[in-house]
C-alpha positions as CSV (number, residue, x, y, z in Angstrom):
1,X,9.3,18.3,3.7
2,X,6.9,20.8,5.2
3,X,7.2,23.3,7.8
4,X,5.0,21.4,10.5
5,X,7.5,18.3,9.9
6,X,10.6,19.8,9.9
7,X,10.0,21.3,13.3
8,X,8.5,17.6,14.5
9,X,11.4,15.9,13.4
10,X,13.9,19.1,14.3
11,X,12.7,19.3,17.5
12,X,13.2,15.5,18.6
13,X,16.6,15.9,16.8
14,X,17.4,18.7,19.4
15,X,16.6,16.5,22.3
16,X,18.1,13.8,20.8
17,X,21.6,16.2,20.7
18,X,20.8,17.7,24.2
19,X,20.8,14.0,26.0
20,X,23.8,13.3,24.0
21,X,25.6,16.2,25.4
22,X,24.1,15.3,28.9
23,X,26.3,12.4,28.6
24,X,28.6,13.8,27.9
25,X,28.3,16.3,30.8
26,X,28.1,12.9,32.6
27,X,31.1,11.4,31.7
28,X,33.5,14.2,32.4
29,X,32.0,14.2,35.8
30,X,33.1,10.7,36.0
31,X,36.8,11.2,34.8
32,X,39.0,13.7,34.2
33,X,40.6,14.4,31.0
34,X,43.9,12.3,31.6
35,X,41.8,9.4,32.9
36,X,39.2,9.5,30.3
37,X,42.1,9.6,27.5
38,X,43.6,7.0,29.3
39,X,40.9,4.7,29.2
40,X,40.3,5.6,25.7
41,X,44.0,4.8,24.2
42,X,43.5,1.2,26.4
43,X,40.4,0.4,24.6
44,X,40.8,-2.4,21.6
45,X,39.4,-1.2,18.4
46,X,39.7,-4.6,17.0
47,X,36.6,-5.6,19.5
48,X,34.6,-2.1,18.9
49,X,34.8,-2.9,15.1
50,X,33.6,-6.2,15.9
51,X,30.5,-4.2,17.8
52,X,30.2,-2.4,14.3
53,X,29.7,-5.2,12.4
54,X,27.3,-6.8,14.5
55,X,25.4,-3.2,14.4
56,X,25.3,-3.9,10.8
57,X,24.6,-7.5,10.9
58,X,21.6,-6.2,12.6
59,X,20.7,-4.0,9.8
60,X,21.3,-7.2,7.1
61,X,19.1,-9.1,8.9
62,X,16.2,-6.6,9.6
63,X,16.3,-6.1,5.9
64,X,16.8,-9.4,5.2
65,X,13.8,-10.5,7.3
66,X,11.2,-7.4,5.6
67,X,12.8,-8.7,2.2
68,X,11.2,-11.8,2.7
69,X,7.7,-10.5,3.4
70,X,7.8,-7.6,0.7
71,X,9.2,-10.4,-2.1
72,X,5.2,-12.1,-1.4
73,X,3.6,-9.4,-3.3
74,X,6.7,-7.6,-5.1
75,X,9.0,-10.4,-6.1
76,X,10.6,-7.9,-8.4
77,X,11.7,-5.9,-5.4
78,X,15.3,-5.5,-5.5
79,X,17.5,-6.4,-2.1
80,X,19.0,-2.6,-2.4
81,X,15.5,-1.1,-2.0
82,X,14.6,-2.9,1.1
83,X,17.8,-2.3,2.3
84,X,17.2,1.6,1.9
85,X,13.6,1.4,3.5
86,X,15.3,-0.6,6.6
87,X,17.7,2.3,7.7
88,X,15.0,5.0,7.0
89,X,12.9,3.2,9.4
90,X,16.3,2.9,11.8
91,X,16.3,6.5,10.9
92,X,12.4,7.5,12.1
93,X,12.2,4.9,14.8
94,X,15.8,5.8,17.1
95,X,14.5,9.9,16.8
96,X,10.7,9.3,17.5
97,X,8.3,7.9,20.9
98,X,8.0,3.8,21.2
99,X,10.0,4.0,17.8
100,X,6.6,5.4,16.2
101,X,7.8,6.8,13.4
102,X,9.9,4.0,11.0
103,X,6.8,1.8,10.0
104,X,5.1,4.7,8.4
105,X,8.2,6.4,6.7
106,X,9.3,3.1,5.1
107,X,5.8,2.6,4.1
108,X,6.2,6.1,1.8
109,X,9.1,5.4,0.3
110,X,8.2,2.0,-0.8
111,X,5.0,3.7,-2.3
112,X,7.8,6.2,-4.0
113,X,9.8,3.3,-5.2
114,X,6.5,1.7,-7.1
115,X,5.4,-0.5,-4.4
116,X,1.2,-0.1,-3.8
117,X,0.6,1.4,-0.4
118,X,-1.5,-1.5,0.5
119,X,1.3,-4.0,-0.1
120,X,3.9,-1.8,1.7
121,X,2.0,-1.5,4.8
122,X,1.1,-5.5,4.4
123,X,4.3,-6.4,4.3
124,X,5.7,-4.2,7.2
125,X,2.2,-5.4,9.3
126,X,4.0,-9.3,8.4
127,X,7.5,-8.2,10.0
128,X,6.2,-6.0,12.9
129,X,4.0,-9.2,14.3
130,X,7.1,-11.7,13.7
131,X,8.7,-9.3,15.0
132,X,6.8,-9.5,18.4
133,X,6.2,-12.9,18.5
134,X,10.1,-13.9,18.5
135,X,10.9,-10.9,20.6
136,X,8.0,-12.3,23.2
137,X,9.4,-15.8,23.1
138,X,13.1,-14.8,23.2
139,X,12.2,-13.2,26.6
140,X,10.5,-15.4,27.8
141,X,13.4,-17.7,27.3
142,X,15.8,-15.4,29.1
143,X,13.7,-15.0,31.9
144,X,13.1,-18.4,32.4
145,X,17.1,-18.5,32.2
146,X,18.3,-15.7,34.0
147,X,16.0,-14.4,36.1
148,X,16.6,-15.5,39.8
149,X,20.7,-14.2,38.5
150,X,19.5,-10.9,38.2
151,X,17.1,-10.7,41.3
152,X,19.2,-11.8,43.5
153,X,22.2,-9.1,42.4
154,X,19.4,-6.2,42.1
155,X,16.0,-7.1,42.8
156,X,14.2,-4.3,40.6
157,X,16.1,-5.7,37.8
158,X,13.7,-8.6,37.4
159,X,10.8,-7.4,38.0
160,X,11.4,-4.4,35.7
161,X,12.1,-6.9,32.8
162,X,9.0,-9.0,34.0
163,X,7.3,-5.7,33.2
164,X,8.6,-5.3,29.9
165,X,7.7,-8.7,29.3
166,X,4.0,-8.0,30.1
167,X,3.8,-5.3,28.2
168,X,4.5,-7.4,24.9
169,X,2.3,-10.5,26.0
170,X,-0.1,-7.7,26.0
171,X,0.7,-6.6,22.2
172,X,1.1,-10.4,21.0
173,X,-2.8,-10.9,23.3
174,X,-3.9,-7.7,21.3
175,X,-2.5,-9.0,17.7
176,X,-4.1,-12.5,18.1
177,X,-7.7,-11.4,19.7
178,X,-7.4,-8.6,16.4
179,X,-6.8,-12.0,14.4
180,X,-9.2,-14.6,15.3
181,X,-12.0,-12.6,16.7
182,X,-12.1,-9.9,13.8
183,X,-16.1,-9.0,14.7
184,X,-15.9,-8.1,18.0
185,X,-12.4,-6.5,17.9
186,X,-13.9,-4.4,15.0
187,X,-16.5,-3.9,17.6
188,X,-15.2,-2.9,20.6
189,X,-13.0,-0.9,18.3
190,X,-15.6,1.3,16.9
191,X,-17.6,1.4,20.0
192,X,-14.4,3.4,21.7
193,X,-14.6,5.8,18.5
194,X,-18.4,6.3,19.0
195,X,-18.1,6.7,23.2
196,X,-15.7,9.4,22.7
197,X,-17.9,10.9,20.0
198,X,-21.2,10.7,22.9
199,X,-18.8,12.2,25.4
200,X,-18.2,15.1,23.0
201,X,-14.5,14.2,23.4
202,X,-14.2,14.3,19.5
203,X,-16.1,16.0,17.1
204,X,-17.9,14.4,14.3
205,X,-15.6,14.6,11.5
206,X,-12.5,13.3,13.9
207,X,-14.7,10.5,14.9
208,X,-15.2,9.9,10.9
209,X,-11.9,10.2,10.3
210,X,-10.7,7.8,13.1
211,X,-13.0,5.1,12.0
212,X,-11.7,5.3,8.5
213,X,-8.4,5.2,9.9
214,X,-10.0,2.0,11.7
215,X,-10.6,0.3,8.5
216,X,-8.0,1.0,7.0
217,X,-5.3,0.0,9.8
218,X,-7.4,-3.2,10.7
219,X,-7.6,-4.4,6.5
220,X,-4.0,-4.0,6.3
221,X,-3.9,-6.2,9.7
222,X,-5.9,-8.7,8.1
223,X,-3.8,-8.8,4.8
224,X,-0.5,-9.5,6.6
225,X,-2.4,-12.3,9.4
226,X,-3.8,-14.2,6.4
227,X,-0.3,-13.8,4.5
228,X,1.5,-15.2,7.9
229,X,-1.3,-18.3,7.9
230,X,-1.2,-18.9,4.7
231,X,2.9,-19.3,4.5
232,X,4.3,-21.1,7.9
233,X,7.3,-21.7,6.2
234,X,8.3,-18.3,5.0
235,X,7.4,-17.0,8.1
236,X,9.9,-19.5,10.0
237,X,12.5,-18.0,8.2
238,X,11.8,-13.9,8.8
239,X,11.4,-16.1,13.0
240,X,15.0,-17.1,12.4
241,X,16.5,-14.1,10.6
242,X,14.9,-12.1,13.7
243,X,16.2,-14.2,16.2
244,X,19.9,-13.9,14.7
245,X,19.4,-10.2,14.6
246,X,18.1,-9.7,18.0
247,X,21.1,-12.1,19.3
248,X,23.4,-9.9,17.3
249,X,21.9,-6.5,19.0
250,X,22.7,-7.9,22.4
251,X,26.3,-9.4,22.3
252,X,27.7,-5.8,21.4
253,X,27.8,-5.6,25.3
254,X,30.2,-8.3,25.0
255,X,32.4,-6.5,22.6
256,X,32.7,-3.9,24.7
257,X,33.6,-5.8,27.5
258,X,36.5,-7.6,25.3
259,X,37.2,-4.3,24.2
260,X,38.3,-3.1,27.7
261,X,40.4,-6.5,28.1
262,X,38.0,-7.5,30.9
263,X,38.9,-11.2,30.5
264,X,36.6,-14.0,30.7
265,X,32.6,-13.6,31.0
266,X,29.4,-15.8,30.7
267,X,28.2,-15.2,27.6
268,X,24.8,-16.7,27.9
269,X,24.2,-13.9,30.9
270,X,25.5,-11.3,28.6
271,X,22.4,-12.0,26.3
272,X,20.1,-11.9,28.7
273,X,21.3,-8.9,30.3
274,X,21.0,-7.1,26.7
275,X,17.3,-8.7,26.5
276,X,16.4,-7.2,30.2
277,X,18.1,-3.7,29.6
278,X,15.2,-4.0,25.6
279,X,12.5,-5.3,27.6
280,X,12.1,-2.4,30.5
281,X,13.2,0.2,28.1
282,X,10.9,-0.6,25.5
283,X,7.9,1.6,27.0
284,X,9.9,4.6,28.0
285,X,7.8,7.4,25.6
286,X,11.4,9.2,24.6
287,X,13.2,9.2,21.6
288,X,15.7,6.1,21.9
289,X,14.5,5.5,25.8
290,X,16.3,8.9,26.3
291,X,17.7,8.6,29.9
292,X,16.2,5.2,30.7
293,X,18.5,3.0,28.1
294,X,21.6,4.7,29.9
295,X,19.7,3.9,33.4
296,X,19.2,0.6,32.4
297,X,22.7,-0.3,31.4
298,X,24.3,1.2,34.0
299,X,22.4,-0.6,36.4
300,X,22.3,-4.3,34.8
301,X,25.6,-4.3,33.3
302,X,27.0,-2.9,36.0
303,X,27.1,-6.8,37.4
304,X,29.8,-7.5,34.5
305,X,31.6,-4.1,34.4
306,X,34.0,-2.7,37.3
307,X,33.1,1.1,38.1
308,X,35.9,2.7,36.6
309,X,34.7,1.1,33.0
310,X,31.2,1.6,33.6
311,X,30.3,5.3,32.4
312,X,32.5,4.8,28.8
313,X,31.0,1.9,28.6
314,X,27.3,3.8,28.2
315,X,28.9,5.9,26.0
316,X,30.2,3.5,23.7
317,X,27.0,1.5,23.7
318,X,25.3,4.2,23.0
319,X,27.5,5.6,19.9
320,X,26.9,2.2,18.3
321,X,23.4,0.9,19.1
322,X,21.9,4.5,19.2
323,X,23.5,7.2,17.8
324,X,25.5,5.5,14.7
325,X,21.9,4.1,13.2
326,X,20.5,7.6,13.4
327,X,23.6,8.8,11.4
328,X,24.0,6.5,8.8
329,X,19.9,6.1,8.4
330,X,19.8,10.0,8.4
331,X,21.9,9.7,5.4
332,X,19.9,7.1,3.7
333,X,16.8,9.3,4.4
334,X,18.5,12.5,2.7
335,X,19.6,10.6,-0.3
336,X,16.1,8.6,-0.6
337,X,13.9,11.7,-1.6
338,X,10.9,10.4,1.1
339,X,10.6,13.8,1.4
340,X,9.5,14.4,-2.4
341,X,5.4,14.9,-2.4
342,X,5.0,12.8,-5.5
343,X,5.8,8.9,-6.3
344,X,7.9,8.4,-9.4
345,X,5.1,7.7,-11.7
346,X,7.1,6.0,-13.9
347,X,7.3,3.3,-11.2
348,X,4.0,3.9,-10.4
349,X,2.1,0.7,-11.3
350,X,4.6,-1.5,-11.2
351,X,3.6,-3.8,-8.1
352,X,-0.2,-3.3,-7.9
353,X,-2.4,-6.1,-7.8
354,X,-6.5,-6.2,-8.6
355,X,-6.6,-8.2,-5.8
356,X,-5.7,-5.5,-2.8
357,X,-7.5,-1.9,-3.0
358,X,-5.3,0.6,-4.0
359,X,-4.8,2.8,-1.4
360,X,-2.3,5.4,-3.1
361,X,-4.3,8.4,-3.4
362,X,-5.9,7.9,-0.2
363,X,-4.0,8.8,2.6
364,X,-1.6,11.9,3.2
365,X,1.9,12.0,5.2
366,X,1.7,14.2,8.2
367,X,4.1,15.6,10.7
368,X,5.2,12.3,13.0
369,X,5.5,10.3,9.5
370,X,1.9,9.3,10.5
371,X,0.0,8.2,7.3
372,X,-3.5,10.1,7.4
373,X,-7.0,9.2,6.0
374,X,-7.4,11.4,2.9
375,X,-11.0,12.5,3.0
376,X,-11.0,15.3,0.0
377,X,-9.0,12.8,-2.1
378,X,-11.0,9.7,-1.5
379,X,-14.5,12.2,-2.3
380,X,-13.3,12.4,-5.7
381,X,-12.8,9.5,-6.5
């Protein structure tokens, strides 16, 4: 790791520990010490260990579900791997904006493990569109399900969810105008490049970089959509593993609420409530929707829990759906070696194919795990 990326990744690490000890500001505001150790001695661990396994049911099937689309071009690729490359991206996307950072990390180490870059990228470009596809239709569902509940408890509720569900009809819009219209997307894509370059908003050799970043972004695009037309079937299963693993994410609400010996609950309102609290949160540009996942939960599930619940709640949700991936994936990322500068060459050939261009010695890592356009490299060649 270099200096400019430790401080990136230090300093989002530092907020991520300051909003953490806001909470915990928060919470002792809310109880005092007896109380809160009372509450936490009534909690049952049987139900929060439940929550933990459903955290890492989530993980199973995430890899599970990238295992899949990696296996298409590296059938060689062992489960353990893609398990590794799954928590580093948990890892990059819970301490980094609009979870910006896992795609490109697991990309890297998937090159270190052997993997071409192009095929990496492919394969995560295949799991990040299923990915948006089931997430779209799954809330679409629960809106169609639950959403004159919600607005009629707390009217901003809906409508923030509605938002959130814009937003990805937007990306899935985007994705499929990218896929079935490839000349003018590549169009109107290069035009924006060349009307900042006329508006002297970016230099010449930024604009030349950004279109080569252009290419290189919209052929991996194309690799994955003709690998997701070309295998419905394959594709139906990463659907299903996705929509297991997103139904796992949002009953650990439900455990909580066990956990506290609440009693009885709809469950099917549960789920949705999880899938409204995703859907608004999703474009908050913080580090795990910093502030505005607690805002969220407190103000949805505040429907199922009673106030003096309510605050440990957060807390708890938080430890497990937040904080407990960035631990454990911050120790898969230490024990990786992603932040080696060289591939194992020994492994270096291993899944490379003549029929994708091999993009390994053309791009660089830079600080926000962004994968740059190589130019110095790529003028040797």
């Amino acid at each position: 790791m270099n200096n400019a990326q430790g401080k990136h990744y230090g300093k989002s690490l530092l907020f991520i520990a300051a909003t953490f000890l806001v909470l915990c500001v928060w919470l002792l505001r809310e109880y005092s010490l007896p109380k809160l150790w009372e509450l936490i001695l009534g909690v049952r661990p049987g139900w929060i260990l439940a929550a933990v396994g459903l955290m890492v049911l989530y993980w199973l099937l995430e890899a599970g579900g990238l295992h899949l689309a990696v296996r298409r071009f590296a059938p060689d690729q062992q489960p353990g791997t893609t398990f590794c490359a799954t928590m580093i991206g948990q890892f990059f996307n819970c301490i980094t904006p609009f979870s910006s950072g896992g795609q490109p990390m697991q990309a890297f180490y998937l090159m270190k493990r052997g993997m071409a870059l192009s095929f990496a990228s492919c394969s995560l470009m295949i799991k990040f569109i299923v990915y948006q596809f089931v997430l779209t239709i799954y809330s679409a569902i629960t809106l169609f399900l639950c959403f004159k509940t919600f607005t009629s408890e707390i009217s901003a509720v809906g409508w923030l969810a509605f938002v959130g569900f814009g937003v990805n009809i937007l990306v899935i819009t985007a994705l499929l105008c990218l896929g079935f219209f490839r000349g003018p997307a590549e169009k109107f894509l290069y035009g924006i490049v060349s009307l900042l370059k006329k508006l002297r908003i970016i230099r010449q050799e930024k604009a030349e970089r950004a279109n080569a970043r252009i290419a290189k972004e919209l052929e991996e695009f194309y690799e994955g959509f003709a690998q997701i037309r070309g295998d419905i079937g394959g594709i139906l299963k990463i659907s299903l593993l996705t929509a297991v693993q997103l139904t796992a994410f949002f009953l650990i609400p439900l455990c909580i609420f066990y956990a506290f010996g609440l009693g009885r609950v709809d469950i099917l309102l549960m789920i949705c409530a999880g899938a409204f609290v995703l859907n608004f949160t999703s474009f908050i540009p913080l580090p795990g929707a910093a502030a505005g996942a607690e805002i969220g939960f407190h103000t949805v599930f505040g429907l199922f829990f009673p106030t003096r619940f309510l605050s440990l709640a957060i807390l708890l949700w938080r430890l497990l759906t937040f904080y407990l991936p960035i631990l454990v994936g911050g120790i898969f990322t230490a024990t990786a070696g992603v932040w080696q500068n060289r591939a194992d060459p020994a492994r270096a050939n291993r899944f490379r194919h003549p029929s994708c261009r091999n993009l390994f010695f053309l791009f660089r890592l830079e600080p926000g795990g962004a994968l740059r356009y190589n130019q110095e490299n790529n003028s040797k060649r």
